[in-house]
ROLOMI-860076 format. One record per residue (C-alpha): residue number from 1; residue in three letters; x, y, z. Coordinates in nm, 4 decimals. Each point is the difference from the previous one (the first is absolute). Example, Ala and Ser with C-alpha at 12.3 -4.5 7.8 and 13.67 -1.06 7.14 Angstrom:
<sites>
> lumke; volum; c1; c2; c3
> 1; ALA; 1.2300; -0.4500; 0.7800;
> 2; SER; 0.1370; 0.3440; -0.0660;
</sites>
This chain:
<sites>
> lumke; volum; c1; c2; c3
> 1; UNK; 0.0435; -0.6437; -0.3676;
> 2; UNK; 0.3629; -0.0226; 0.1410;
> 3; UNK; 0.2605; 0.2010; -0.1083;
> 4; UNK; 0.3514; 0.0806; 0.0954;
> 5; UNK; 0.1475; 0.0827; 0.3647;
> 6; UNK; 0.3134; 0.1114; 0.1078;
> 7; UNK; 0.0854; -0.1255; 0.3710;
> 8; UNK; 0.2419; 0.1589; 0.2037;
> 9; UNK; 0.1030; -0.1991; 0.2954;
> 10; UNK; 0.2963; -0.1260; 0.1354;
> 11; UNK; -0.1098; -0.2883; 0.2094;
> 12; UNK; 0.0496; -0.2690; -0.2598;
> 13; UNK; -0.2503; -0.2335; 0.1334;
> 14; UNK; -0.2677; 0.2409; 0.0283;
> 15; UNK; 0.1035; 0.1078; -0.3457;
> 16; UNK; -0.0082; -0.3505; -0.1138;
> 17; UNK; -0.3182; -0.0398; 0.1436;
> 18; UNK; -0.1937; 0.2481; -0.1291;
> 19; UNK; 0.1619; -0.0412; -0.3594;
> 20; UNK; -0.1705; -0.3633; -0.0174;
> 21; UNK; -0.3080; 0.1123; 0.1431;
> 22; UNK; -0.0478; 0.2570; -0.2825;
> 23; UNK; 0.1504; -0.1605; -0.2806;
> 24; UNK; -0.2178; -0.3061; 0.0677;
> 25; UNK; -0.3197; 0.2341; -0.0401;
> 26; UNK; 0.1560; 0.1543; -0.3412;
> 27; UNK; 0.1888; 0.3150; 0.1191;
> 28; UNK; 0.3440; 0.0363; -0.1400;
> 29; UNK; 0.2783; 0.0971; 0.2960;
> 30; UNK; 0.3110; 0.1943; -0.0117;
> 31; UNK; 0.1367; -0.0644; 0.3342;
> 32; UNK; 0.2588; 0.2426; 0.1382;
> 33; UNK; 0.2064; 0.0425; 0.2980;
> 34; UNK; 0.1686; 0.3131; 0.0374;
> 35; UNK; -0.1535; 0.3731; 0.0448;
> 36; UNK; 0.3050; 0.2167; -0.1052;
> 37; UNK; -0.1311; -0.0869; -0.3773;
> 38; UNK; -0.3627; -0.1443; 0.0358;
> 39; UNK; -0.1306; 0.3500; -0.1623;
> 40; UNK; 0.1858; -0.1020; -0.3024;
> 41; UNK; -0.1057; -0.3714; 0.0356;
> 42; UNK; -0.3668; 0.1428; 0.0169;
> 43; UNK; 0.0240; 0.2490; -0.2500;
> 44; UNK; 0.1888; -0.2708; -0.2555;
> 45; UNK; -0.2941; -0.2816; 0.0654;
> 46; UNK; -0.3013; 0.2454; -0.0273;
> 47; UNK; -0.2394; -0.2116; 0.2140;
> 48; UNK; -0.3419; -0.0163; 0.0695;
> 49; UNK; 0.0877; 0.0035; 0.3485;
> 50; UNK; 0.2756; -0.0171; 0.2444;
> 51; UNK; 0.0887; -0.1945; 0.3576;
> 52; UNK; 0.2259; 0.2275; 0.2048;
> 53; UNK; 0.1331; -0.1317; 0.3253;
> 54; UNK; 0.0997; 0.3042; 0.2553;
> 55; UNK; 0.3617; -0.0919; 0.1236;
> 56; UNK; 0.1959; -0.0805; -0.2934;
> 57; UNK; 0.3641; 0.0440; -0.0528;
> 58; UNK; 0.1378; 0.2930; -0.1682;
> 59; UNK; -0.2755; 0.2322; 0.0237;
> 60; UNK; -0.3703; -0.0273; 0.1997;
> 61; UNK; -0.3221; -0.1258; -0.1223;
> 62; UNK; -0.1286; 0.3789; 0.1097;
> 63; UNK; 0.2655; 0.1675; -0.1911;
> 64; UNK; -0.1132; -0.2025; -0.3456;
> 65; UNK; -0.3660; 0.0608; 0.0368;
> 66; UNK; 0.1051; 0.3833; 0.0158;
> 67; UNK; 0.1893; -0.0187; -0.2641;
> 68; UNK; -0.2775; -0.2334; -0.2313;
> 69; UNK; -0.2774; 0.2475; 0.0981;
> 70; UNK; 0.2533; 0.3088; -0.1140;
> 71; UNK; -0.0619; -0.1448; -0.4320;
> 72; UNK; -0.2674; 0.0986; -0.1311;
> 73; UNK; -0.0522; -0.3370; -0.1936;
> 74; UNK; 0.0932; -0.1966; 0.3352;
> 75; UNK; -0.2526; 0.2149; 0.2054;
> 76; UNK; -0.2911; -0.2381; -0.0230;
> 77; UNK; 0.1688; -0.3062; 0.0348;
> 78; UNK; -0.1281; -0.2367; 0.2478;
> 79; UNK; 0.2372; -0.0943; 0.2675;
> 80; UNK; 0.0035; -0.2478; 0.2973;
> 81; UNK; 0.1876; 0.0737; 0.2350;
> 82; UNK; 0.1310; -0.3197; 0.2537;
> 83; UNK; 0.1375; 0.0790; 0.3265;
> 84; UNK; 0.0914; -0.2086; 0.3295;
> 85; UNK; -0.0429; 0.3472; 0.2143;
> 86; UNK; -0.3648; 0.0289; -0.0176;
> 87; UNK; -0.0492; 0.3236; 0.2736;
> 88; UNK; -0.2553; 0.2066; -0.0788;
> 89; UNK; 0.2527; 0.2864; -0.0836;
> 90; UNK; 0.2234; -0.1950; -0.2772;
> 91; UNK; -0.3958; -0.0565; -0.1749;
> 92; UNK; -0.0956; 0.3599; 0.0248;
> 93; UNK; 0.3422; 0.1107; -0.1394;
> 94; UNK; -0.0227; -0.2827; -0.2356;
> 95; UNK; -0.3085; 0.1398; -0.1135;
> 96; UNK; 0.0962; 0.3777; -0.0195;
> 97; UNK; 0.2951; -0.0874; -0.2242;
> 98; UNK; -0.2039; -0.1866; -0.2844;
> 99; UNK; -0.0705; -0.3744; 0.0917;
> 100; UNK; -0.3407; -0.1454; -0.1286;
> 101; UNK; 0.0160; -0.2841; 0.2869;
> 102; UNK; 0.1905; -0.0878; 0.2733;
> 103; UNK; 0.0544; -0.3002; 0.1519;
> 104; UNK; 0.1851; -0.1859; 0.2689;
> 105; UNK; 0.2220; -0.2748; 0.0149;
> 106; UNK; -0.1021; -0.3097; 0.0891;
> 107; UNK; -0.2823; -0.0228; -0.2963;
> 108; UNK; -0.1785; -0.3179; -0.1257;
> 109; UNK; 0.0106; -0.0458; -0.3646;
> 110; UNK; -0.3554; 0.0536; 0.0131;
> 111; UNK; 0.0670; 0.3699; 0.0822;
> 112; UNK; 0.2254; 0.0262; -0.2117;
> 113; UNK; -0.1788; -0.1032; -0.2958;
> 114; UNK; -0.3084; 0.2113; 0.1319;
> 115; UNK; 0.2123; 0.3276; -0.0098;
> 116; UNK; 0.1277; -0.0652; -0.3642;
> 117; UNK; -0.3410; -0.0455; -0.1241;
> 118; UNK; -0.1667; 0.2774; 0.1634;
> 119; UNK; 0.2916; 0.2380; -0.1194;
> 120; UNK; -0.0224; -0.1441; -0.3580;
> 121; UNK; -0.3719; 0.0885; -0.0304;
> 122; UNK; 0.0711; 0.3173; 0.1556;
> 123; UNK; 0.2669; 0.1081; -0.2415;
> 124; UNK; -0.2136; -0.0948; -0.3187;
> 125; UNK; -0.3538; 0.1632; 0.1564;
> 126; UNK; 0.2168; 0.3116; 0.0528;
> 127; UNK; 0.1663; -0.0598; -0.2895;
> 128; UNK; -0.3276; -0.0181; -0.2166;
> 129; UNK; -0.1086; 0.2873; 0.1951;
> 130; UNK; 0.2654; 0.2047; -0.1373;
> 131; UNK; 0.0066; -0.0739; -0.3180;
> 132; UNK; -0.3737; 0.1000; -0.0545;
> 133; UNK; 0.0487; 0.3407; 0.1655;
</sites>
């Protein structure tokens, strides 16, 4: 069952790129480019899950996923967080601040794809799980 994503990511090929790849399987895609309002972006679209690159102008992939896991209706939201610095130390930070998964640039479509899956029937096991307690 797709649903809606909001990506944030500047590259506009790689933003391109994964906004076929998704929208061919069903997902609808809200592409964005800038951080400095990609809370509002976010909170405005209400996704089912959201691609967050690290570097982005205007404000930093880290700084957002602070700020998403600060609303109380946000705090569950899945997010994927893409990255071309893939040290060990951006993941674990990555990780502390909120992200669901990380991964790093260059990524097949395969992986891609994978990831948004996984996190979908994550959300809506978790989601389920909530609801009945």
């Amino acid at each position: 069952m797709a649903g809606r994503v909001v990506l944030i990511e500047d590259e506009a090929n790689i933003a391109e790129a994964i906004r076929f790849l998704l929208s061919r399987e069903g997902w609808t895609v809200d592409v964005h480019a800038d951080g400095s309002d990609a809370l509002a972006v976010i909170e405005a679209a209400a996704p089912d899950l959201v691609i967050l690159d690290l570097m982005l102008p205007g404000k930093s992939g880290m700084e957002i996923i602070r700020e998403i896991r600060e609303i109380e209706a946000m705090a569950h939201l899945p997010v994927l967080m893409l990255t071309a610095r893939g040290q060990l130390k951006d993941r674990e930070m990555a990780e502390r601040a909120g992200v669901t998964r990380f991964m790093t640039k260059p990524f097949s479509n395969a992986e891609v794809l994978t990831a948004v899956r996984d996190l979908n029937a994550q959300a809506l096991q978790s989601a389920s799980a909530r609801g009945s307690g």
